[in-house]
N, C-alpha and C positions, 0 to 999 in steps of 0.2 A: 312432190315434196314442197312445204308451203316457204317463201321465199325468208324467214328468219331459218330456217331447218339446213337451208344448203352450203354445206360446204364452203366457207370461204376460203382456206388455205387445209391441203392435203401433203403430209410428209409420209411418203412412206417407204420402209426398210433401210431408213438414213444407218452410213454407219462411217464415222470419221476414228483416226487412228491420227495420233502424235507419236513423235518416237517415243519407247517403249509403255506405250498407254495407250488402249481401245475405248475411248470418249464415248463413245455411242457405239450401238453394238444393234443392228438391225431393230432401228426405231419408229416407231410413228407415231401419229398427232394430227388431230385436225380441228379446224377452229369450226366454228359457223359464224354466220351473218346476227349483229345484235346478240353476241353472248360474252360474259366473262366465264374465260373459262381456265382456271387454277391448275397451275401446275407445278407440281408438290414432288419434294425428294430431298434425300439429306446433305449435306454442301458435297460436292464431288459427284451428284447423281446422273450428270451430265444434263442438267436444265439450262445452264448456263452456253453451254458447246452446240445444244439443239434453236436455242434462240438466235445465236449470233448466226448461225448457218443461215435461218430463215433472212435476216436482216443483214447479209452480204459479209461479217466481220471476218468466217471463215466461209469454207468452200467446202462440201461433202464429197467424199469417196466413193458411198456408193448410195444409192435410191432415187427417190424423184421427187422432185417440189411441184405443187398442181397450186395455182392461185384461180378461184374461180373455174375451176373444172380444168386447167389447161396449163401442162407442164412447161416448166418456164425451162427449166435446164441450173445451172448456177447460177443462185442470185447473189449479186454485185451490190453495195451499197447506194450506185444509181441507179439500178433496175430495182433495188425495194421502196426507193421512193416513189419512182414511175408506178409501180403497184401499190402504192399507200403505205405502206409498211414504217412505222416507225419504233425506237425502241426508247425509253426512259431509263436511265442506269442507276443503280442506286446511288453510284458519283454522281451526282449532276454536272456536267457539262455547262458549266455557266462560265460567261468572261462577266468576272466579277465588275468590273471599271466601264464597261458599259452599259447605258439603259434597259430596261425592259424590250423597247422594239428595237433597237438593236441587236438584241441576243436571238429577239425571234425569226430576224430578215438574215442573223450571220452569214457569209456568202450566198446570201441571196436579195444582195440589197435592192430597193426599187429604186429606179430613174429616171429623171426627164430630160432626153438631147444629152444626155453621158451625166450629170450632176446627179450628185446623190440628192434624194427627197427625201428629208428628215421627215418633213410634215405626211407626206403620205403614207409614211412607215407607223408612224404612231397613230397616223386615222386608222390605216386596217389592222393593227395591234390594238388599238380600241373597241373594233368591232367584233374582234375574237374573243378579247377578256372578257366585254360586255354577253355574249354569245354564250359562254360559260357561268355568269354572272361572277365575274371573281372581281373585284373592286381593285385594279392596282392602278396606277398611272403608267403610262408606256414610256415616260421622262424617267422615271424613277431609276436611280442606280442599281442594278441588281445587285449587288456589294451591301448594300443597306436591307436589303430585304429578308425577312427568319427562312430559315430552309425550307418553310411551308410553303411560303409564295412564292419562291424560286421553284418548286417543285409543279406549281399553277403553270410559272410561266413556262415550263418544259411540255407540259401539256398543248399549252398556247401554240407554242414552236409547233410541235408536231402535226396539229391539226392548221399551223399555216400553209403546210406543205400537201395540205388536202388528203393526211394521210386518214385511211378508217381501219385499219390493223394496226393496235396496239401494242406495246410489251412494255410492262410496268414490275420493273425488278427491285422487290424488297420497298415498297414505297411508302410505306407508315414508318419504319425502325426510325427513323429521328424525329416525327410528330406527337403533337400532345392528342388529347382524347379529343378535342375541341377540334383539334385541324384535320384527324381522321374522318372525323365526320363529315368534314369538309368536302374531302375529299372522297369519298362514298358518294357524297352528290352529285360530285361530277362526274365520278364513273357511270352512277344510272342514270343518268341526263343523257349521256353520251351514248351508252345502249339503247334509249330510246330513242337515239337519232340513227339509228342501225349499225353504231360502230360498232365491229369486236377485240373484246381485251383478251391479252395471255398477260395473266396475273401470276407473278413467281414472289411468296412469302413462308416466313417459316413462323408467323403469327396465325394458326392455326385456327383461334378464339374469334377471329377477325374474319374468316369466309363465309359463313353462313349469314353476313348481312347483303355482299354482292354476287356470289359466285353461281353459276345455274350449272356447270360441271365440274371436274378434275381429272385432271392424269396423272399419273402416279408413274416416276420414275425409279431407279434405283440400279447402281454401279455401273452407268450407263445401258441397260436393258428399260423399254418399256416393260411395265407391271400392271398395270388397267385404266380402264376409264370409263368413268361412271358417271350417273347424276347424284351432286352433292347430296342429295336431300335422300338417298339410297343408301349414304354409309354411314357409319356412327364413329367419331372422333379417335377412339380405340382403332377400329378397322382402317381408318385412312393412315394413323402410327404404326401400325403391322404389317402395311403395305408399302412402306416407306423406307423400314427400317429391316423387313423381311422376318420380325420377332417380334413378342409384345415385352413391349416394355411396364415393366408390372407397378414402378413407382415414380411418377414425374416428378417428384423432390426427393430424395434419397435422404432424410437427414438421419444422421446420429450423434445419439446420446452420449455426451461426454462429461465425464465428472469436471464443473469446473473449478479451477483454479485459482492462484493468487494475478492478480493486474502486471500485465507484461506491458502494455501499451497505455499511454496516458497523452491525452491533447486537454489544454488549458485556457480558457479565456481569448482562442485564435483569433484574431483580427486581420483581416486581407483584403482590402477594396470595398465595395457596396456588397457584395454578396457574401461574406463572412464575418459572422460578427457576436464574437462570444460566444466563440463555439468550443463547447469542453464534452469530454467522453473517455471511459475508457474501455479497454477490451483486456476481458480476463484470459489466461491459460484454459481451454478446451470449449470455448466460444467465437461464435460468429457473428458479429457485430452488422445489423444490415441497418443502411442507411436510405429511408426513404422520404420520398415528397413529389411535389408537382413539377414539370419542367420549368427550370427559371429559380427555383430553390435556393440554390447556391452548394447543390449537393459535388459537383463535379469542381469548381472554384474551391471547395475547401480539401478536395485530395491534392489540386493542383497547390495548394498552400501549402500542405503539409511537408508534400515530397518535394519543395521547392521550385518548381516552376514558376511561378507567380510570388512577389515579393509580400512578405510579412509583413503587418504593422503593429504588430502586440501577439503576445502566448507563449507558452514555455510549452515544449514535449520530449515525455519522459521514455524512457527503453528501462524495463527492470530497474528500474526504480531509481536511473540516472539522469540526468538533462542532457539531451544535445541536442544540439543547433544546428540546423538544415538552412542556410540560404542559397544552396542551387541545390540542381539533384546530384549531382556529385556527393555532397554532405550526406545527404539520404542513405545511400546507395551502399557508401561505406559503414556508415551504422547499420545499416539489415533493415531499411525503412526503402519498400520498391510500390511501384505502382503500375495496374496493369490498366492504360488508360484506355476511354472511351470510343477514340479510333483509334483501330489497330492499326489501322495501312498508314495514319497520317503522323500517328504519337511512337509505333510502337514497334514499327519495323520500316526495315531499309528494303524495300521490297524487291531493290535490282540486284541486290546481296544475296549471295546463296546461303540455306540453314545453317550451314555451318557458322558461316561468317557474322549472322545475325544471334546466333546463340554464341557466339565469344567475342565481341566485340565490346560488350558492356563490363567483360571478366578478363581483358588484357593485365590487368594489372595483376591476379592471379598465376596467369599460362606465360608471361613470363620472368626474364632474368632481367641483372642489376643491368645488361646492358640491351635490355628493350626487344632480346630477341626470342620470339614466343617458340617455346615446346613445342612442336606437334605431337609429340606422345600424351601430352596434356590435354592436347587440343581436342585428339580425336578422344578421348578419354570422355571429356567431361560434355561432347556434343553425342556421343553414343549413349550416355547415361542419360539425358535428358530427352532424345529422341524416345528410346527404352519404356523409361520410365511414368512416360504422357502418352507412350503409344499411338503415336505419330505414325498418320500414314504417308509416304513418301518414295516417289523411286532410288531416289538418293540424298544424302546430304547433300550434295555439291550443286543442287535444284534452285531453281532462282524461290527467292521466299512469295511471292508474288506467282507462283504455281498451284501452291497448295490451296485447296477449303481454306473459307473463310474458319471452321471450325479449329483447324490443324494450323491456320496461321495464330489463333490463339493461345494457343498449346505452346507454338515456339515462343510468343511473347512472354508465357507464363515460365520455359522454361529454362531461359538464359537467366529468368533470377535466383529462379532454385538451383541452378549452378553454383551461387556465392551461399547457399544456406543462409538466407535468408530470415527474418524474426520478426518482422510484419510485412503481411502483404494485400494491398491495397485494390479490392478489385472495381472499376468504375463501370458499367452494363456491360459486363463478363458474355453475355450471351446472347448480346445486338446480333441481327441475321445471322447466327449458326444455328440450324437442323437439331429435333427435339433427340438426339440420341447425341449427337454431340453437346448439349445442354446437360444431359445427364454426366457425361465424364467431366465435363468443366465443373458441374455438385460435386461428387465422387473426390476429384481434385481437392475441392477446399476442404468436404471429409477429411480426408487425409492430412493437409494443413493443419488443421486445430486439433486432430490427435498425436500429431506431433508436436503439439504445445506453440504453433505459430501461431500468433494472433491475425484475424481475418478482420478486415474491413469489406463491405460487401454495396456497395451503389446500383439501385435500378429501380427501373421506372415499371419494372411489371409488378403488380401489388401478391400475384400469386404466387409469384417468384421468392421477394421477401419474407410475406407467410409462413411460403415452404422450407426454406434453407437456414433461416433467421433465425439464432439463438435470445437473442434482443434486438428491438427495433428503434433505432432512434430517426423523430418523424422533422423534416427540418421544411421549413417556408421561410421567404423572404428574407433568406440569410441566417435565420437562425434556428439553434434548436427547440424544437417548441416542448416537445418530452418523448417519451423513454416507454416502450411496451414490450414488456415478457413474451416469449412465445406464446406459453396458455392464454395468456388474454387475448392476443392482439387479435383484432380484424379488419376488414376491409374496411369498415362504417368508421372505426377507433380511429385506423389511419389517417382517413379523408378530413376524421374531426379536424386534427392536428394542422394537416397537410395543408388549410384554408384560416388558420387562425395570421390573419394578417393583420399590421397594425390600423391604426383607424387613421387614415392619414386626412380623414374632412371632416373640418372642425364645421360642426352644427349650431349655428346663431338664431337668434329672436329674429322674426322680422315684425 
């Protein structure tokens, strides 16, 4: 066997149990030497439970881990370093307040006669970023740095610790198209120095630039593994989802209606600035542009997070004024923000507690003390209703998929019956079948006559779901595309009309 072909890490018949949940159900996986190799399945497929086993997080019940031909037995978090093993989360693990080689040496500082050696630290933090060619300063605050170069320097980290087994989970979802690319360089830089990656993304469109295999999980069972270039995009969603799924934008035709929602002239900081729109009865208003837009600044304006400095918005055809989200909340103006775990749940809260928490003032009496007949009422209807999969309510929310933690976010607001709802990238890392019920979902919204606001950064997303498109750059709106017209090219027009900030003189 030729030495890229062998085996670098061997899992096989893994099978991990949590109380009343079978994670992994007699699994295997194997990487080889100098390959990415994708491993694909819908949030809860147990991709997540099978990498951390590899990388010491948990501990397997039953099978055998082989690194290099030879059963290691349980690996430890020290023993997967000792083996190379590193893993990149889609968190990143950054201490924001310290430099670049500081985050890269974290407990593992270098030293001369017991003194920390700043200077050595940032020569071989130099030598690594230079190695990758990533241009950062090792001084540099990581605090100051866009999540792109923070995501370098996680790279940087790993291969400090001489690791050549990767795990890169979900690592585009907050990059522009610019720094993707980036980041594809480093990945096949890094195969060609014989590292191998276990690549976990649910950016689908984005594997056939690095990927040379796939595994395909689902309900925790292995389901196949193949070479990329053997299956056709369909066939890797059939194998995922165990069905085909016949339409990746579900939309429908709604007669629309008279203007339920109205924004005027909004003013908020650098990134908003005279921005007016409205969304009619049985429309979906998607708002699109480049990263850096001001598309997420002006949901955070509207629902009140971020302070106003000019605009008036209307609800059926009346004014009210949101200066927190409080004000929002009780007009029927909610927002389902861009990070779920950071904006949009209490994650050490169980579902219950995270789907009534925002609707206390609903569940209960004049003397503060909440219903539980209410309680379970209106967290059963909303569990129901979104079809939520969950052992129980009383589950910490930080249990569930990324997909199903969306669902609870979306569905403590349709608890208050709601009258706009505000979605900011609805279906950042969730699985293309939970993508579909998050469509499905806002269907349902606007044939109930809720007005939808809809923000993302996938153009085929918008396309698809989008009643009207409004294309925003550099703060503002630039204009306004129909469904039948719009297209990718149209958008991009828009998306890049930025002002002419250099003024051209004689010389």
């Amino acid at each position: 066997m030729e030495e890229k072909e062998r085996p670098v890490v061997e899992m096989e018949h893994i099978t991990k149990i949590f109380p009343g949940v079978v994670a992994l159900d007699d699994v295997s996986f194997e990487l080889r030497k100098g390959e990415v190799m994708a491993l694909l399945g819908e949030n809860g497929a147990g991709k997540s439970t099978l990498v951390k086993i590899l990388s010491g997080v948990y501990t397997k019940d039953e099978g055998t881990i082989k690194i290099d031909g030879v059963d290691v037995g349980d690996v430890t978090p020290q023993s997967a370093r000792k083996h190379g093993i590193a893993i990149i989360h889609q968190e990143l693990n950054m201490c924001r307040h310290l430099s670049v080689a500081e985050n890269i040496f974290l407990g593992r500082e270098l030293s001369k006669h017991g003194i920390l050696s700043s200077k050595e630290m940032e020569k071989e933090a130099e030598r690594i970023l230079s190695s990758l060619k990533i241009d950062i300063s090792p001084s540099t605050i990581v605090g100051d740095l866009p999540v792109s170069k923070q995501q370098m320097v996680e790279i940087a980290k790993a291969l400090s610790t001489n690791a050549r087994i990767l795990i890169m989970d979900e690592p585009t979802s907050a990059l522009s198209d610019k720094e993707i690319n980036e980041l594809f360089r480093i990945i096949r830089d890094l195969k060609e120095h014989g590292h191998s990656i276990i690549y976990i993304s649910h950016r689908l469109e984005e594997l056939k630039h690095i990927v040379d295999r796939v595994t395909i999980m689902r309900d925790g069972h292995f389901i196949t593994r193949a070479d990329f270039s053997s299956l056709s995009m369909d066939q890797i969603i059939s194998y995922m989802v165990g069905r085909e799924i016949k339409e990746k934008f579900p939309h429908v035709e709604t007669p629309v209606g008279e203007t339920v929602f109205s924004v005027k002239n909004l003013n908020a900081g650098k990134m908003v600035r005279n921005v007016s729109f409205d969304v009619r009865k049985g429309e979906i208003l998607g708002i699109a542009g480049l990263m850096g837009a001001g598309r997420t600044e002006t949901t955070r304006a509207i629902f009140g997070v971020d302070p106003k400095e000019g605009g008036n918005i209307h609800l059926d055809g009346k004014e009210i004024v949101i200066r927190r989200p409080k004000d929002a909340i009780k007009a029927g103006v909610v927002l389902v923000p861009e990070d779920r775990k950071k904006d949009g749940l209490c994650t050490k809260l169980s579902i219950r507690e995270n789907i009534a928490l925002p609707n206390l003032d609903m569940l209960s009496d004049k003397a503060s003390v909440i219903h539980s007949r209410k309680e379970h009422k209106m967290v059963g209807d909303a569990i129901s209703s979104l079809s939520v999969k969950l052992s129980s309510a009383e589950a910490n929310a930080a249990s569930l998929s990324g997909g199903n933690q969306q669902k609870i976010v979306v569905g403590k607001w349709l608890a208050r019956r709601s009258r706009v709802v505000i979605f900011d990238e609805p279906t950042r890392g969730i699985d293309v079948a939970a993508k579909v019920e998050i469509y499905n979902l806002m269907n349902r919204l606007k044939e109930n006559g809720i007005a939808v606001v809809f923000v993302s950064s996938e153009l085929p997303e918008i396309l698809g779901m989008a009643d009207r498109i409004a294309v925003m750059c550099d703060g503002e709106i630039k204009g306004f595309l129909q469904r039948g017209e719009a297209t990718q090219e149209k958008i991009m027009a828009l998306a890049t009309q930025f002002e002419k900030k250099i003024v051209e003189v004689e010389l």
